[in-house]
N, C-alpha and C positions, 0 to 999 in steps of 0.2 A: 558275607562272601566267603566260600571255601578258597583257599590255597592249595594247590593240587606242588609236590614234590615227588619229580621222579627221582628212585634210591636207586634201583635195577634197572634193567632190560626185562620189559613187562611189569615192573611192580611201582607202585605210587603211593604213598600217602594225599588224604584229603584231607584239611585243616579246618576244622569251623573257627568260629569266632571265638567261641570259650577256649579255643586250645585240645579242643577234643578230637583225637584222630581217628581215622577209616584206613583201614589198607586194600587197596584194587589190585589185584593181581587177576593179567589177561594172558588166557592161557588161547589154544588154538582151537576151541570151539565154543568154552565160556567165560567167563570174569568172575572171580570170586568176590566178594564187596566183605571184609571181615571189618564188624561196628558199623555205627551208621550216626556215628555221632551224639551232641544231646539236642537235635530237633533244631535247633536255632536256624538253619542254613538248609535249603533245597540243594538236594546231592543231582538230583536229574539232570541241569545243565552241565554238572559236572563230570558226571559220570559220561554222559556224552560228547562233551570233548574229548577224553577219549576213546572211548570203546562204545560199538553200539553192539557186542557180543550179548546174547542172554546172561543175566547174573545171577550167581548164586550165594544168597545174602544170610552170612552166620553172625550171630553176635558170643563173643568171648565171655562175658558173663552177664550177668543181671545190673547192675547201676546203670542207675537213668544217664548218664552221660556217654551211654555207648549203646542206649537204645533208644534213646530220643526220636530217631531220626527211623524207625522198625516202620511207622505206619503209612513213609510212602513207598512202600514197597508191598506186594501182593502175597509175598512169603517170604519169614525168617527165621531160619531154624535155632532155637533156641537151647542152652545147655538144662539141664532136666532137676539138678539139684539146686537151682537157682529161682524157680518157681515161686517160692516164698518170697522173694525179696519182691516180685511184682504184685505181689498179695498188699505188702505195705504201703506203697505209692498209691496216692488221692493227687485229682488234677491241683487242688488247690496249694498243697506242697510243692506239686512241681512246676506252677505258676512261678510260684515265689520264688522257689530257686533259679527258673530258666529269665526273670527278671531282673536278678541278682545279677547273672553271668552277661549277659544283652544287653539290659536297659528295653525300653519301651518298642524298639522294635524287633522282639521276640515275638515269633505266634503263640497263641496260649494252648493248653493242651484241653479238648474237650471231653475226652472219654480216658479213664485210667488206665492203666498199661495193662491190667489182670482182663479189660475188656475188649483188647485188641485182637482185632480175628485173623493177624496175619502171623503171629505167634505160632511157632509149631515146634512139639520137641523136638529137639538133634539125637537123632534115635541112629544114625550112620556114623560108621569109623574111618571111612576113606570115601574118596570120588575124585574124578578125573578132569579136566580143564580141556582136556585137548591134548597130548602128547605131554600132560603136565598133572601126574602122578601126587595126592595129595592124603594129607595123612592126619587124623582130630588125634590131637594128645592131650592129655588132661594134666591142668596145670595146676591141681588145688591146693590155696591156700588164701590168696587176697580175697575166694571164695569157694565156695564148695564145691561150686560147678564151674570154675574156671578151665578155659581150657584155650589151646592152641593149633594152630596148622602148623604140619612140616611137610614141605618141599623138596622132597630130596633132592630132585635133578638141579636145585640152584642152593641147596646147602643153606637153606635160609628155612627159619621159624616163627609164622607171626603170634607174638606173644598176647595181646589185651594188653591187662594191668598186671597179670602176674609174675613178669619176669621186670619189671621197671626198679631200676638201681634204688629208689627210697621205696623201701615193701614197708606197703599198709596195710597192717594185718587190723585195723579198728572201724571198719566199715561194716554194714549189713551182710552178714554170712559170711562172717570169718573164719577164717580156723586158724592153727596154732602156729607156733614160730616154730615149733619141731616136724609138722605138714610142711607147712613150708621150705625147711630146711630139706626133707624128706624131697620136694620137687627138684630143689636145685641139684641135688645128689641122683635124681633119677633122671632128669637131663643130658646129664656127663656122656652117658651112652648113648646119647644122640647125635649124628655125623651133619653138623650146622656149622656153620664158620660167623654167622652172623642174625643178627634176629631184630624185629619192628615193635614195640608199643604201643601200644594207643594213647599214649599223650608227648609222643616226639615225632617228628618229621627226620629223622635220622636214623640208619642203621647204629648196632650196640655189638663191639664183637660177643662172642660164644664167650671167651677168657673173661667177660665182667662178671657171670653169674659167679665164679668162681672167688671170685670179690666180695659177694656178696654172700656164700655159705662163708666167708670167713669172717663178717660180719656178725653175720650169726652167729657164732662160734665165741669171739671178743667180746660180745657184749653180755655173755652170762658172768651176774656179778658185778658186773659196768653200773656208772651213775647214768638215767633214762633220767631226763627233761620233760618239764609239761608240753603236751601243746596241742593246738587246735588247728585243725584242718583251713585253712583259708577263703575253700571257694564252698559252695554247699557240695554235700550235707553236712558241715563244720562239726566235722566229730573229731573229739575228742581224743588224748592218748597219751603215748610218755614213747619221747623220739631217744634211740642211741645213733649216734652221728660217728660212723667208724673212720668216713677216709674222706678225704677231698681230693686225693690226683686225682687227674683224668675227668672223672666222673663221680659227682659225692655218694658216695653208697650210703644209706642209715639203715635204719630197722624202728618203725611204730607198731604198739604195743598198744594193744585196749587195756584202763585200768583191769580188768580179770583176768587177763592173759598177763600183766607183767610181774603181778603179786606172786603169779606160781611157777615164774619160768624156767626151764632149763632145757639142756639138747641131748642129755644122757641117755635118753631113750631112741635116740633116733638110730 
């Protein structure tokens, strides 16, 4: 059962059961649906309690747990340097995983994600909601093709996974902790007061990312921790744990990425 959380005026997170979130934002002629979750949970009843506007459905990047959910919808426009990652996914991998995350009453997935024909690249940099002005910014680093909406008329940015206070840089189509830092520092000049993920049902002020380039920063040099991802695809990595107020910021690190890191180039 999804968990729908209104954040704004117009805006909502929807929750599936694994913890994987959607943002809806209903604008004055369409609805944006950014993610669509990892499949577990039908968004249709959801999406129709509240809005029966047309939707216009992106997903933030490539992991199966934020496209799960792409094939009940007629069209998804998808980020372009991310293509690879749906190249790697077989139903019978994401069987396994989406039974992990479920238990037995997950639907199983019949056709791999490289054969879904509602797939389309995100080849557009803006479009419009309705008197609600919107803006694709590219957020690479948790992957290649990550990317984000900015909102200007409500000062708000929805992130994916690339702006989320513990940055996984050890997933399929990673890049580096100095791309990444490179994101957070190209942010700054963005006029946002506050931003959405895809794995919280809560607004994150703008001032956290600043948290987390200083993470970044502290932790060249620092002692990195093994560790393993918890839910699938339990990858692997070496965690720096900078801060706990507020919000714990860390920073994970693929074994390749941590053996050669540093941020003097950024």
């Amino acid at each position: 059962m999804i968990r729908i959380t209104k954040v704004l005026e117009n805006v909502y997170v929807l929750k599936d059961q694994a913890g994987c979130c959607a943002n809806l934002v209903v604008g004055g002629k369409k609805a944006l649906l950014f993610d669509t979750g990892c499949g577990i949970d039908h968004m249709g009843k959801a999406l129709k309690s509240v809005t029966e506007l047309p939707l216009l459905v992106i997903n933030s990047h490539g992991h199966f747990d934020h496209i799960g959910g792409n094939s009940q919808f007629e069209r998804v426009y998808f980020p372009k340097p991310d293509f690879s990652i749906l190249e790697s996914y077989d139903t019978e991998t994401l069987n396994r995983w989406i039974l992990d995350l479920a238990g037995n009453g997950a639907r199983p997935f019949l056709v791999p994600p490289k054969e879904w024909k509602c797939i389309i690249p995100l080849e557009f940099e803006s479009f419009d909601l309705g008197r609600m002005e919107c803006q694709i910014i590219p957020l690479k680093g948790h992957t290649a093709g990550s990317v984000g909406v900015w909102i200007p008329s409500m000062k708000l940015l929805l992130s994916g996974d690339a702006l989320t206070p513990v940055m996984c840089l050890n997933f399929q189509n990673h890049l580096s902790g100095q791309e990444q830092y490179a994101t957070l520092a190209q942010i700054q000049n963005l006029e946002f007061d506050s931003y959405l993920t895809s794995h919280h049902d809560r607004l994150f002020p703008k001032s956290l990312t600043k948290r987390m380039m200083e993470c970044i920063e502290n932790s060249v040099g620092k002692k990195f921790l093994r560790y393993q991802y918890p839910y699938p695809p339990y990858a692997k990595g070496w965690i720096y744990l900078d801060s706990l107020e507020e919000e714990p910021v860390a920073l994970i690190l693929s074994e390749e990425e941590k053996s050669g890191f540093c941020i003097g180039s950024v």
